[in-house]
C-alpha positions as CSV (number, residue, x, y, z in Angstrom):
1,X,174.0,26.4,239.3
2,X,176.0,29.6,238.3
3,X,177.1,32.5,240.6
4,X,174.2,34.3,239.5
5,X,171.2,31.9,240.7
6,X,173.3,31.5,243.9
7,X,172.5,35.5,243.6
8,X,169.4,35.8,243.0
9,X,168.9,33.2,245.5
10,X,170.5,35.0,248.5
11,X,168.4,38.1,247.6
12,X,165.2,36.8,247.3
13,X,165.9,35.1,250.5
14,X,166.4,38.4,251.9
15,X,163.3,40.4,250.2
16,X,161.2,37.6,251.2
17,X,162.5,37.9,255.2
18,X,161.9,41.7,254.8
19,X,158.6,42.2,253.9
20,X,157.4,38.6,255.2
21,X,155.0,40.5,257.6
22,X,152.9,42.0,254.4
23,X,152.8,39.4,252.1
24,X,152.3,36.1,254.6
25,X,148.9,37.8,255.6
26,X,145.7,36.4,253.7
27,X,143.3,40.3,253.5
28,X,140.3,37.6,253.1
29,X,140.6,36.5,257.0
30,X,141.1,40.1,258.6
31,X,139.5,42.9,258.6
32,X,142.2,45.0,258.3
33,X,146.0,43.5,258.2
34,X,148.3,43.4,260.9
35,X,151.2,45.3,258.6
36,X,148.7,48.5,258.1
37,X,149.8,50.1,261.1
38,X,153.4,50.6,260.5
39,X,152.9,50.5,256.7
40,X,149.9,52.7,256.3
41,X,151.6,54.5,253.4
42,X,150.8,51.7,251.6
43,X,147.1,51.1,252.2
44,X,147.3,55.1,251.2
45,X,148.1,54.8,247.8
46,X,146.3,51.7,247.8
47,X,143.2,53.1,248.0
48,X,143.9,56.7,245.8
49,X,147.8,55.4,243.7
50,X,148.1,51.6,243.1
51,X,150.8,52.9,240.6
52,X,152.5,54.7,243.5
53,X,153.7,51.6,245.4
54,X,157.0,51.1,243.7
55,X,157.4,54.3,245.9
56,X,156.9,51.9,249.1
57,X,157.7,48.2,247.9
58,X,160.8,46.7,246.1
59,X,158.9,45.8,243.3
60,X,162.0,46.3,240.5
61,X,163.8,44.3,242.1
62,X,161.5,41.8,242.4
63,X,160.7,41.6,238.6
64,X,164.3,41.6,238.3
65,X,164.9,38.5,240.7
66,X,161.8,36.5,239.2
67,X,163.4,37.2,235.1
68,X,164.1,33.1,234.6
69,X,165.2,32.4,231.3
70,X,162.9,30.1,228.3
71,X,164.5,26.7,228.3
72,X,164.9,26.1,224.4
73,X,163.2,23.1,223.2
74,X,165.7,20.5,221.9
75,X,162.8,18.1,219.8
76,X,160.0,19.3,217.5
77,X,156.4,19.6,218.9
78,X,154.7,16.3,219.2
79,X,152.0,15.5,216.0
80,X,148.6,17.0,217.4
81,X,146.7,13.4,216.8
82,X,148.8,12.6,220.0
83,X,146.7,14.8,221.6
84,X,143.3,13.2,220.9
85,X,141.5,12.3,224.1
86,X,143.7,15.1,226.1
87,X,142.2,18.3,227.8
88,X,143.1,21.0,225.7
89,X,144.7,23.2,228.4
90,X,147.0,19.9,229.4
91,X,147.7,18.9,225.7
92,X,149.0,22.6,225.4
93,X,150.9,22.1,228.0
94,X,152.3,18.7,227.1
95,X,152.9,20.5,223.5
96,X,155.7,23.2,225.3
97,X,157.2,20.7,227.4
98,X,157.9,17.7,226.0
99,X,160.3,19.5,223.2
100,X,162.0,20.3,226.3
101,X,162.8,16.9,227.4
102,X,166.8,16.2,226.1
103,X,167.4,12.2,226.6
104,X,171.3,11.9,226.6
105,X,172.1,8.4,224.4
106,X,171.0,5.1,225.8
107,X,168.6,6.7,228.3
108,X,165.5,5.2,229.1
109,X,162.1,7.3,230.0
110,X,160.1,7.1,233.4
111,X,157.0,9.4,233.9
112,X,156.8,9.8,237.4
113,X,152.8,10.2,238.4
114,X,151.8,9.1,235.3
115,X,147.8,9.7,235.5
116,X,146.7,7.8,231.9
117,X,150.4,8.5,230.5
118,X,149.2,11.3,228.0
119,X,152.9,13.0,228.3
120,X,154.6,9.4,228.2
121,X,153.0,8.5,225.1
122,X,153.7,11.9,223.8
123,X,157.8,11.2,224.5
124,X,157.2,7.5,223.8
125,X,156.2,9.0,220.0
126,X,158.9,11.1,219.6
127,X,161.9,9.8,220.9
128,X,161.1,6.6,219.5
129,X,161.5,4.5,222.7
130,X,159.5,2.8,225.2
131,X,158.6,4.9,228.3
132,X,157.3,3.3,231.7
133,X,154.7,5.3,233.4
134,X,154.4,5.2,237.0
135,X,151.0,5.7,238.9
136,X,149.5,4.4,242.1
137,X,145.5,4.1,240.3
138,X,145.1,1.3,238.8
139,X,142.3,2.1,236.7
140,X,144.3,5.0,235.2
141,X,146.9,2.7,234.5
142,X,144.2,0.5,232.6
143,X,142.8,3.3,230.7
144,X,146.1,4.8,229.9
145,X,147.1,1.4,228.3
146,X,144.1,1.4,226.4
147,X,145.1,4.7,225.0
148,X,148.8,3.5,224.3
149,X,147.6,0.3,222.5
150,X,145.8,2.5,220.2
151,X,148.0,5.1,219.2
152,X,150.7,2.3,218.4
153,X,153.0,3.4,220.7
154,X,155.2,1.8,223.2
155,X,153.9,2.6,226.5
156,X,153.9,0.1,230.4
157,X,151.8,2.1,232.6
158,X,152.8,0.3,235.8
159,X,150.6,0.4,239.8
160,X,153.5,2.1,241.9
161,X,152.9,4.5,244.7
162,X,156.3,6.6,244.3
163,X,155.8,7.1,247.8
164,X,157.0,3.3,248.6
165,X,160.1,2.4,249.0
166,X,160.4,0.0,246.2
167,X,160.0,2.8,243.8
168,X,163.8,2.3,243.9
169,X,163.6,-0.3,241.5
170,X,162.9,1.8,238.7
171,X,165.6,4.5,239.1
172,X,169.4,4.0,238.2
173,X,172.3,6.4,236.3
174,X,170.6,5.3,232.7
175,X,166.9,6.7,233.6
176,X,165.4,10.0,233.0
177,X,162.5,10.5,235.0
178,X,159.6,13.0,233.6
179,X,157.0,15.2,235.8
180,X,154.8,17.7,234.9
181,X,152.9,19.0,237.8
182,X,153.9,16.9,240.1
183,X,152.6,18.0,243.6
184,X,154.7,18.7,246.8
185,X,155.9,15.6,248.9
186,X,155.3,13.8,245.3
187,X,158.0,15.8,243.6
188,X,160.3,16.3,246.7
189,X,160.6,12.1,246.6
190,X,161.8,12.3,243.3
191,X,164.3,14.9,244.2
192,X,165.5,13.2,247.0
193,X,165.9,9.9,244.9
194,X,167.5,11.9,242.2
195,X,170.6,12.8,244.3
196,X,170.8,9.6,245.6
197,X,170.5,7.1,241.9
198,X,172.1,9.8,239.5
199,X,169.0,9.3,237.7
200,X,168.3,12.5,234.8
201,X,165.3,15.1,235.7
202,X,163.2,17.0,234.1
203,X,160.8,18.1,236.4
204,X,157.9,21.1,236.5
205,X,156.6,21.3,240.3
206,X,153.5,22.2,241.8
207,X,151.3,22.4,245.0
208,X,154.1,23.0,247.1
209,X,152.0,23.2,250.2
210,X,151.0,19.6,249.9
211,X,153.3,18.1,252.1
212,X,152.9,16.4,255.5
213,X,155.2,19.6,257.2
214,X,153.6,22.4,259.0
215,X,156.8,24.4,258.4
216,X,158.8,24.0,255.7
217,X,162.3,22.9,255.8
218,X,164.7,24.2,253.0
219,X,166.4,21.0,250.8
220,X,169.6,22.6,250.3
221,X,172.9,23.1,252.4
222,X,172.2,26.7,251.0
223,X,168.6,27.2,251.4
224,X,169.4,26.1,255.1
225,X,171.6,28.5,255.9
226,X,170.1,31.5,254.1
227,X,166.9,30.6,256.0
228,X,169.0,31.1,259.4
229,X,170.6,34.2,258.1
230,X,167.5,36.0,257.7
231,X,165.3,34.2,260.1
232,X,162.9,33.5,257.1
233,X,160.0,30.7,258.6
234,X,157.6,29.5,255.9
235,X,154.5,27.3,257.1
236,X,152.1,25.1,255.0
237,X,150.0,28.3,254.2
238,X,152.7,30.6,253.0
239,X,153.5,27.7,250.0
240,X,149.8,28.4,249.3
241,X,150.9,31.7,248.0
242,X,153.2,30.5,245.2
243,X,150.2,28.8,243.4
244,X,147.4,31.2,243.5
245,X,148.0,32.4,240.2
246,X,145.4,31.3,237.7
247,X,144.8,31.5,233.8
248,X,142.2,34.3,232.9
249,X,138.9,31.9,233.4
250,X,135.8,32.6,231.2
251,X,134.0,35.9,232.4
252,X,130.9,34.0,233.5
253,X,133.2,31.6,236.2
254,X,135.1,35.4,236.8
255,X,131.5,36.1,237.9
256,X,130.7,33.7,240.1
257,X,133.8,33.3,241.8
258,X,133.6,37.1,242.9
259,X,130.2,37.0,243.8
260,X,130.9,33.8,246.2
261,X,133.4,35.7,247.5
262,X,131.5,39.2,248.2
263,X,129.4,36.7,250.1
264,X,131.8,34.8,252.0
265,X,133.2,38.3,253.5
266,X,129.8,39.4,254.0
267,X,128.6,36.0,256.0
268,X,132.6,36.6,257.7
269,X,131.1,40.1,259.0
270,X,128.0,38.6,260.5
271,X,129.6,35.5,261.8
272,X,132.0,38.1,264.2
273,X,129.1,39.8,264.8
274,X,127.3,37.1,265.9
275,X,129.6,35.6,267.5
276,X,131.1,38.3,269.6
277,X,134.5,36.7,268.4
278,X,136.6,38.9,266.2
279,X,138.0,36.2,264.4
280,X,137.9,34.3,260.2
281,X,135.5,31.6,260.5
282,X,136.2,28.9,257.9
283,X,133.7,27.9,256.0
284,X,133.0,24.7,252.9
285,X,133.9,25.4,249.9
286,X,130.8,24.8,247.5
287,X,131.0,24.4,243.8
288,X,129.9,27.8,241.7
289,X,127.5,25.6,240.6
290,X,125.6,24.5,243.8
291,X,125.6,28.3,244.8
292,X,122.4,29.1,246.6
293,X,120.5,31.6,244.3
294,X,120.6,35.0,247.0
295,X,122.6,36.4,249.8
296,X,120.4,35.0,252.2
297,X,120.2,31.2,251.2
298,X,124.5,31.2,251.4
299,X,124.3,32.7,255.0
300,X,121.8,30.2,255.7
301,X,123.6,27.5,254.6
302,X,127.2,28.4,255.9
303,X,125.0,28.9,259.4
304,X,123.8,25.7,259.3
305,X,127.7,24.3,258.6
306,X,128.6,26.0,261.5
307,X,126.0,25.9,263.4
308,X,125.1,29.1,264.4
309,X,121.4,30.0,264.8
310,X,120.4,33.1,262.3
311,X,118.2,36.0,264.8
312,X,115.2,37.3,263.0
313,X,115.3,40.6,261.1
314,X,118.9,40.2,259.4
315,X,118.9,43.0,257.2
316,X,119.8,40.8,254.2
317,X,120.3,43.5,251.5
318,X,122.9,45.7,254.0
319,X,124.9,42.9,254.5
320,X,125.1,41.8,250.9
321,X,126.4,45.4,250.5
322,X,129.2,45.4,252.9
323,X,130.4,42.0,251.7
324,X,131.1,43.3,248.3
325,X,132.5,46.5,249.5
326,X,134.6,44.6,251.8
327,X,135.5,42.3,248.5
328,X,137.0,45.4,246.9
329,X,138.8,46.6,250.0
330,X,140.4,42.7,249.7
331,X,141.4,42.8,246.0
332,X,143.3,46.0,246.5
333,X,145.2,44.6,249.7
334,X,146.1,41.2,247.5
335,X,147.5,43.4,245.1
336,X,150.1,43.8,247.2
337,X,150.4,40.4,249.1
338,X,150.3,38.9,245.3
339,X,153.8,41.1,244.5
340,X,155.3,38.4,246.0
341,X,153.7,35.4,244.7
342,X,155.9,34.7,242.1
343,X,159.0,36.0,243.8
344,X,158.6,32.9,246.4
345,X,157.2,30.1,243.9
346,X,161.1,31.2,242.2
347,X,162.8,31.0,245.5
348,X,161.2,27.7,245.4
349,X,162.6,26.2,242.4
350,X,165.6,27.5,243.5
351,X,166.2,25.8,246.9
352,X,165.6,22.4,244.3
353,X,167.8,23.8,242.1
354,X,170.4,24.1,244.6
355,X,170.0,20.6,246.1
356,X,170.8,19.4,243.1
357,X,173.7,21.5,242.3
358,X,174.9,20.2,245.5
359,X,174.7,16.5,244.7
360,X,177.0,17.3,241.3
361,X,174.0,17.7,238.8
362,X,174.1,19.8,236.3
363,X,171.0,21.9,236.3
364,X,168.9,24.3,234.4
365,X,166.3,26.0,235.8
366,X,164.1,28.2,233.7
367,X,160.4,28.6,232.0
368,X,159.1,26.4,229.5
369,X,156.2,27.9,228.0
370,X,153.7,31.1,228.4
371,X,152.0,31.6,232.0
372,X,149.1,32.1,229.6
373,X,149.3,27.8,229.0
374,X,149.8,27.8,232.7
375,X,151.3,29.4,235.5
376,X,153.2,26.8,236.6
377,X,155.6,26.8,234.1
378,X,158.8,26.3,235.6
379,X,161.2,23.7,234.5
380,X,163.8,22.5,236.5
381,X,166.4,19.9,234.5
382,X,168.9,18.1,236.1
383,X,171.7,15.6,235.1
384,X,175.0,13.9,236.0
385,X,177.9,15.7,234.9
């Protein structure tokens, strides 16, 4: 890493301990957040200004903290007939990131949580070399084959839970392992085997919450002691933060999605009420899909989850109301909490970054394609000197 990640390390670290108070707080499970009584300047503008709160928050410096640079791809994109039988959001993404992929001379190619190999063959067809594709479902492994066979191109999807110890087997000095998307404890393993094999990365993570922690514990020497320094404490729910962005969805799915959650709030405010306990009440997720049809069906049916008996004479139509007012009240607060979304997803790669650094890699860290193709787009490449 160069002085200046070390940087922008130290003062994200330090941005994020600041203002940890604001943006750790989920607006959907309190009425009104913790932070507004010391920062009511802020809910202020929020509700008259939302372009006044660079008066309040450090959002320049943010954006200037979060400005990775584009990784340059080092291989033309892949021919689009690779992409046949691929999701067209994944094959985009497979299209920006394999040209990112540099394989130093007599390396050999492991995908790490392989799925059905899609980004394997991809790197199988343009590097001309076999790739071995890791992945702990079987029948993926058999359908992924199938796939390989006929495209023509040299493929082994093999049954390995990376988890395992034996994954060990596969990794040495002349391997570069591949991973796009992999999730939390999933990607932290092949970190952790990284430093130890000398094996090359190239490595976009995700889901950073999925881990068997509560809290998290920084991988680096550096991240360690920055953490101390500024008493920064991140649980299982803050990572939830760094991957709440989404791509635009269709505006029908837009729709439903607010509308599920206008109703949510408004069973949340009936639920206290009934209750007597001012407190979030968790409720099942349900698919847009399997949506009751009114107001009144979802409160009957998050009842029933929860088991509270529903009094006669609910005035339905009032409390339909409130939840959607209550709905805007939480978009305008997220606005806020969601200044910092990105800010600690980057702090993130970082901490990897610098564990790396620390073994003797040398490492890139930057974007490799349009948050557009997906949010997650943060490459992290890492090799022996």
């Amino acid at each position: 890493m160069t002085l200046s990640s070390v940087v922008r390390f130290q003062r994200l670290t330090g941005l994020l301990a600041e203002w940890y108070p604001v943006w750790s707080v989920e607006p959907f499970q309190c009425l009104q957040p913790p932070w507004a009584s010391f920062r009511p300047q802020i809910i202020g503008d929020l509700r008259s200004d939302a372009a006044a709160l660079a008066r309040w928050l450090p959002i320049q410096q943010l954006k200037e903290l979060i400005d990775l640079p584009r990784i340059a791809a080092v291989a033309a994109p892949p021919p689009e007939r690779l992409g046949h039988r691929v999701g067209g959001r994944k094959w985009r993404q497979i299209l920006a990131f394999a040209p990112r992929v540099h394989l130093a001379s007599g390396q050999s190619v492991v995908e790490w949580c392989a799925g059905k190999g899609h980004l394997a063959r991809t790197l199988a067809h343009s590097h001309g070399t076999p790739v071995t594709g890791l992945e702990s479902d079987a029948r993926l492994c058999r359908e992924g084959q199938v796939l390989a066979e006929h495209q023509g191109v040299s493929l082994h999807l093999r049954e390995q839970d990376v988890l395992a110890p034996d994954v060990l087997r596969w990794l040495h000095p002349a391997i570069h392992v591949v991973a796009l998307h992999a999730c939390g404890d999933l990607h932290l393993r092949l970190l952790d085997l990284a430093t130890q094999t000398g094996c090359a990365i190239s490595l976009a993570p995700c889901c950073y919450h999925r881990t068997v922690h509560e809290r998290y514990q920084p991988l680096s020497q550096t991240g360690r002691e920055l953490a101390v320094r500024h008493a920064l404490v991140l649980t299982r729910q803050d990572l939830a933060l760094a991957v709440q962005e989404t791509v635009t969805a269709p505006f029908h799915t837009q729709r439903q999605r607010r509308r599920a959650k206008a109703w949510r709030l408004g069973f949340d405010l009936l639920q206290r009420e009934l209750r007597g306990v001012d407190a979030y009440l968790p409720v099942p997720r349900l698919r847009y899909g399997d949506l009751p049809a009114e107001y009144q069906g979802f409160c009957r049916w998050a009842a029933a989850e929860k088991r509270l008996a529903l009094p006669a004479g609910i005035d339905w139509r009032t409390g339909e109301r409130a939840g959607w007012a209550r709905l805007e009240e939480v978009e305008r607060l997220e606005q806020v909490r969601h200044l910092f979304r990105r800010p600690l997803e980057v702090w993130l790669a970082l901490d990897r970054a610098r564990l790396l650094d620390e073994a003797g890699m040398r490492v890139d860290l930057g974007s490799f394609c349009d948050r557009a193709v997906t949010p997650r787009n943060l490459l992290l490449r890492a090799s022996r000197e």
